[in-house]
Each structure stands twice: as structure tokens, then as C-alpha cells.
C-alpha positions in Angstrom: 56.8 -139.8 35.1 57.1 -141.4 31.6 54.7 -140.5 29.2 52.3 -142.9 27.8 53.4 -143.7 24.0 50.6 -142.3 22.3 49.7 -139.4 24.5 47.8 -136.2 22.9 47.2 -138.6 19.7 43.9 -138.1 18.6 43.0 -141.0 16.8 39.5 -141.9 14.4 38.2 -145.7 14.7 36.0 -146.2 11.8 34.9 -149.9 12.6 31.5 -150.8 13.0 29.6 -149.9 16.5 30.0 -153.1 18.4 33.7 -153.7 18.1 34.7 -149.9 18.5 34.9 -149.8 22.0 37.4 -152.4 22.6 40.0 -150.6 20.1 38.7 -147.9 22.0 39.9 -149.4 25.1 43.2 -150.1 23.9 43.9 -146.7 22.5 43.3 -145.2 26.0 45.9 -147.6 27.9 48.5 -145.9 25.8 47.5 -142.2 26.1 45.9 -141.6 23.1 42.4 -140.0 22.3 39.9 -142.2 20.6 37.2 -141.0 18.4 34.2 -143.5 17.2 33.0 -142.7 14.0 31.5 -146.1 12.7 31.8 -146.1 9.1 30.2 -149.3 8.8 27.5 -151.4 10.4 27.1 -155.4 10.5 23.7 -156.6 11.2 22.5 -160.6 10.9 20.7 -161.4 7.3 17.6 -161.4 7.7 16.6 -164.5 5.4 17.5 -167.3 7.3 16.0 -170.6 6.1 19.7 -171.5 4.8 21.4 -170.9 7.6 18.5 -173.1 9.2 19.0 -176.1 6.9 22.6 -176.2 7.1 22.7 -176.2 10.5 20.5 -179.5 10.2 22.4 -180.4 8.3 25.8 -179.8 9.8 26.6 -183.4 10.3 27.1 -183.5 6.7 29.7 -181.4 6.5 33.9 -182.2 6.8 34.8 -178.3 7.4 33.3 -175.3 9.3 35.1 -172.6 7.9 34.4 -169.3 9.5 36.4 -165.7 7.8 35.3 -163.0 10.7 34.7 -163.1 14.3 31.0 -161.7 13.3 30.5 -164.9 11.5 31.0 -166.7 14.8 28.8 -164.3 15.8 26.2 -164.5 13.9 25.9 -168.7 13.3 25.8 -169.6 16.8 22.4 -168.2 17.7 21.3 -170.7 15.1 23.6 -173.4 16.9 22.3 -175.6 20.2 25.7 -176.4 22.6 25.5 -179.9 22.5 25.7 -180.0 18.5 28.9 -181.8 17.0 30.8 -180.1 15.1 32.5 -180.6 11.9 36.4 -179.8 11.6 36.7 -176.0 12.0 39.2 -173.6 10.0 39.5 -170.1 10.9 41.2 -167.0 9.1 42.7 -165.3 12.7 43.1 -165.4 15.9 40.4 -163.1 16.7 38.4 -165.4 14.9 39.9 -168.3 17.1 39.2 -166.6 20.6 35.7 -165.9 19.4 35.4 -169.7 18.9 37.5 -170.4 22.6 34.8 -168.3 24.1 32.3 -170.5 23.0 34.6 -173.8 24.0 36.0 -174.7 20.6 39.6 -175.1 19.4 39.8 -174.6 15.8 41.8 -177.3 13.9 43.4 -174.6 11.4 44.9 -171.2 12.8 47.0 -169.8 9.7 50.3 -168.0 10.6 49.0 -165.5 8.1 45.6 -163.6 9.1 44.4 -163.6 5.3 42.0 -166.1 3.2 45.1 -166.5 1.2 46.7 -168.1 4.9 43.9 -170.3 5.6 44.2 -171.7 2.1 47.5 -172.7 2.3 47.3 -173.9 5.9 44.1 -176.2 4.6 46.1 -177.3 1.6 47.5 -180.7 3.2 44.4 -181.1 4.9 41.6 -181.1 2.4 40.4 -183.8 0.6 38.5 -184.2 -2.7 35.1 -184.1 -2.4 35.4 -182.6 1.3 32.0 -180.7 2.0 33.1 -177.4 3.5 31.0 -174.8 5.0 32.1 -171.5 4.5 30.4 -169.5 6.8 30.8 -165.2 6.6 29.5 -162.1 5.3 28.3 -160.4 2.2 31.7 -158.7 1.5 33.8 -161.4 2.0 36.1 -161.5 -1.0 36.0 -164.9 -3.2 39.4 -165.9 -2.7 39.1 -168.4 -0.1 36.4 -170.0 -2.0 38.2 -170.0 -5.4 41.1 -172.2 -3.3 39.2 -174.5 -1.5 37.2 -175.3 -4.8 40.5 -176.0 -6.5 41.4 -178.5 -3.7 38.5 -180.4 -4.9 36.3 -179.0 -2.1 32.3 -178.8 -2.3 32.2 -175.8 -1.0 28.8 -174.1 0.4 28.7 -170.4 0.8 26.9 -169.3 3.9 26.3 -165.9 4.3 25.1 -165.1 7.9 25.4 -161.3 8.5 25.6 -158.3 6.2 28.0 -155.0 6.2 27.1 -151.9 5.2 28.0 -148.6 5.1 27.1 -146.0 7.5 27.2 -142.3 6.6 25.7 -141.0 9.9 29.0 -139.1 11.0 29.8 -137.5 7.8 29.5 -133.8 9.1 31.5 -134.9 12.3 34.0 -136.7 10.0 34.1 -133.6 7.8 34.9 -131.3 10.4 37.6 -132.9 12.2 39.5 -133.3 8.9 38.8 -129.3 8.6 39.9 -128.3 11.9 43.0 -130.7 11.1 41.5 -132.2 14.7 43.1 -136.3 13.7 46.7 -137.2 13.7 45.5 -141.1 12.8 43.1 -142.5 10.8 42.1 -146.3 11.2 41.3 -148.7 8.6 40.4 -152.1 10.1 38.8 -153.5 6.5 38.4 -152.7 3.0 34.7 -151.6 3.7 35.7 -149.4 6.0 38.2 -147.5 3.7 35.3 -147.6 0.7 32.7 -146.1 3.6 35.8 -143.1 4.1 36.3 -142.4 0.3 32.6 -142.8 -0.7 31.8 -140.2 2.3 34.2 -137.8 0.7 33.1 -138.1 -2.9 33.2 -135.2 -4.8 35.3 -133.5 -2.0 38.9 -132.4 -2.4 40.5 -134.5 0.0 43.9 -134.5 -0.1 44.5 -131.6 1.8 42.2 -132.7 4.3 44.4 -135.6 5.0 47.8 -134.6 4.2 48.5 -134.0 7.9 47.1 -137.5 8.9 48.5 -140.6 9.6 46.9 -143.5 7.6 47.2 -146.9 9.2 45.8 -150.0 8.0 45.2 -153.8 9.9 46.4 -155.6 7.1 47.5 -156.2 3.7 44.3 -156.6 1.8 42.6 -153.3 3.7 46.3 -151.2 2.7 45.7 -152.7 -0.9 42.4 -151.4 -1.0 43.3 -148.0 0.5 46.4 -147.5 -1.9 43.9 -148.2 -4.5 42.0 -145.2 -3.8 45.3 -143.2 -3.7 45.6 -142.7 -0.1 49.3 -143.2 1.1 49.6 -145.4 4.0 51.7 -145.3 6.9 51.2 -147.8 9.1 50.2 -152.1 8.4 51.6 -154.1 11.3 53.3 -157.6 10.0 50.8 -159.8 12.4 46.8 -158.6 11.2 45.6 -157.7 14.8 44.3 -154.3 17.0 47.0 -154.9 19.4 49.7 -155.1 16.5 48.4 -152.1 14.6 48.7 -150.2 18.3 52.4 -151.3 18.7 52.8 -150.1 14.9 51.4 -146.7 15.8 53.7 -146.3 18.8 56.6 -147.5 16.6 55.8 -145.0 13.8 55.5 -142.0 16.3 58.7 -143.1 18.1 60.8 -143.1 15.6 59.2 -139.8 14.0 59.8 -138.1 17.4 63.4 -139.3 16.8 63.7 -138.0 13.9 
């Protein structure tokens, strides 16, 4: 019997609570061993009078822009079913499927899972003076904003849930890096790799790590992770769980070939 392509792999998903299990999930199918150690959590803002007035206000509006699948998330408890909807723009395709669960096909799908996609996809289709909603969360970097403004956009920043970091496993995280117990580690944002380093502050970590695997989801997440000097190993080409998988399966193949 063939064995599965990551069997024995023990592999740390840092992402916050609610979406670990499903990368979880995934991981299993292939053989390897999962373990959860959130390094971030993403909780609904708890000030919500804007969100209130621009959902009102939604008919107002040319774009519904949404970065994250937690901003899809979050702004439709505030929305009613039988509310139109303005054009909608999305960064990804887990962003889309969020919004397909719900019934809606996005207008804009960029082939590149980045803000820096979505703004060049929305590039032909923005008008001056457009009202666009940008709806995501506090760490959402400026970029897309910065673009859409330079279109000629009016764009309004709507920020419907907040990620933080989470310390809780730091003496689990610890002492699996110690016991050399983690052949991958999983970066799935920037906040996630900032949660990691900040949790081993003042620690000398290279060691700790020099027998992992680093792999990243994207480009903007291996940026940030290169910036704190950790040398990555895996960033699929298309920004996705199930790409990062193949990636790992890829990398271990060809080391086992080696």
C-alpha cells in the first residue's frame, strides 16, 4: 500500500481558531500530523454604528469590495438577504466561495490572490468618482486603498473585525521547537508570522528552527517572514490551503529524492 504523501509529517497551523480545522482537515487526508496552535485570533469590532450606516446606506455605493473571507464574515450579520447589492470585488477565491455560500457571484476574481491583483483586475473597471466600499480588517495593509484612490475612487474604509495576537500556546510552542517535535511550520498571514517572532522575542531561535520547514501562503506573508530573517521553503504560485499542501508534498518529494 502506497503511502500517503505527507505521512509522519508533523506539521504547526498557526491560523486563528475558527479556520484551523479545515487546514486541519486537509493535512490529515495526506498523512500528515496537524498541530493547532492559533497564533492569532479575529473577533467582530465591537463599535458598530459605521458598519450600521453604511449598510443603509449601501445603495449608495458602485463597489463592495471585500480583502478576507472574515470580512464576508463579519458584514453579513449586519446585511438582510433581500438587500441589493452594489458591484462586488474580491481579493481570492476563498473570498469568492465565502460570498457563493451566501448566493453571490463576485464581479472581480483577480488571477493574482493579492490587493496588488484586485487593483489591477479593477483597473478597467473603475470609474472616477466610483464610491467603493472597502470592507476588512484592522491589519489589512493600505495598498488596495492607495490604488483604488488613484483610479479616482471615493473610497470608504470599513473595518468590520479585528486580528490580534494570541500568546496562549507559547509554552507548547516552545517546547515542540525544543524537542525538535515540527518538521513544518505554517504561515497563512503576515500576522501570523509577527504573532511567531514576537512569541520568541528575546529567545535564540535559530537553532530552534533550523531543522524546520518554513512555508508560507503567499507572497506578501513570505515577504514579511524573510523580513524577520526566517528562510523560507515553501510559497505555492496560486495563494490557497490546498496549493500550499501540494507545495509541501512537492518539497518533501523531491527532498526524499534527493
Amino acid at each position: 500500500m502506497e503511502r500517503l504523501p505527507l505521512y509522519g509529517k508533523t506539521v504547526l497551523v498557526t491560523r486563528g481558531k475558527e479556520q484551523a480545522h479545515v487546514f486541519s482537515d486537509k493535512l490529515k487526508q495526506v498523512g500528515a500530523r496537524p498541530v493547532e496552535i492559533p497564533l492569532i485570533s479575529v473577533s467582530a469590532v465591537t463599535e458598530t454604528k459605521e458598519i450600521e450606516e453604511c449598510v443603509r446606506d449601501l445603495s449608495r455605493y458602485d463597489w463592495l469590495v471585500f480583502t478576507s473571507a472574515n470580512g464576508v464574515r463579519f458584514f453579513f450579520t449586519f446585511v438582510s438577504d433581500i438587500m441589493p447589492l452594489p458591484n462586488v470585488a474580491v481579493v481570492g477565491k476563498k473570498t469568492a466561495l465565502a460570498l457563493e455560500k451566501r448566493g453571490i457571484r463576485p464581479a472581480v476574481v483577480p488571477d493574482e490572490f493579492v490587493a496588488e491583483g484586485l487593483a489591477e483586475a479593477m483597473k478597467s473597471l473603475v470609474k472616477p468618482n466610483d464610491r467603493v466600499l472597502l470592507v476588512k480588517g484592522n491589519l489589512a495593509r493600505p495598498t488596495l486603498k492607495e490604488a483604488l484612490v488613484q483610479l479616482g475612487a471615493d473610497v470608504t474604509d470599513l473595518v468590520v473585525y479585528e486580528t490580534k495576537m494570541n500568546e496562549s500556546g507559547k509554552e507548547q510552542l516552545l517546547d515542540l521547537l525544543k524537542k525538535r517535535a515540527l518538521d513544518v511550520v505554517t504561515f497563512t498571514s503576515s500576522s501570523t508570522v509577527e504573532s511567531f517572532m514576537n512569541m520568541l522575542d528575546g529567545i535564540e531561535w535559530r537553532p530552534l528552527l533550523a531543522h524546520c520547514v518554513i512555508a508560507c501562503i503567499g507572497p506578501i506573508t513570505k515577504q514579511t517572514a524573510e523580513q524577520f530573517g526566517l528562510r523560507v521553503h515553501i510559497c505555492p504560485e496560486q495563494y490557497t490551503i490546498d496549493d500550499m499542501i501540494k507545495a509541501m508534498e512537492t518539497f518533501f518529494q523531491m527532498e526524499g529524492n534527493k
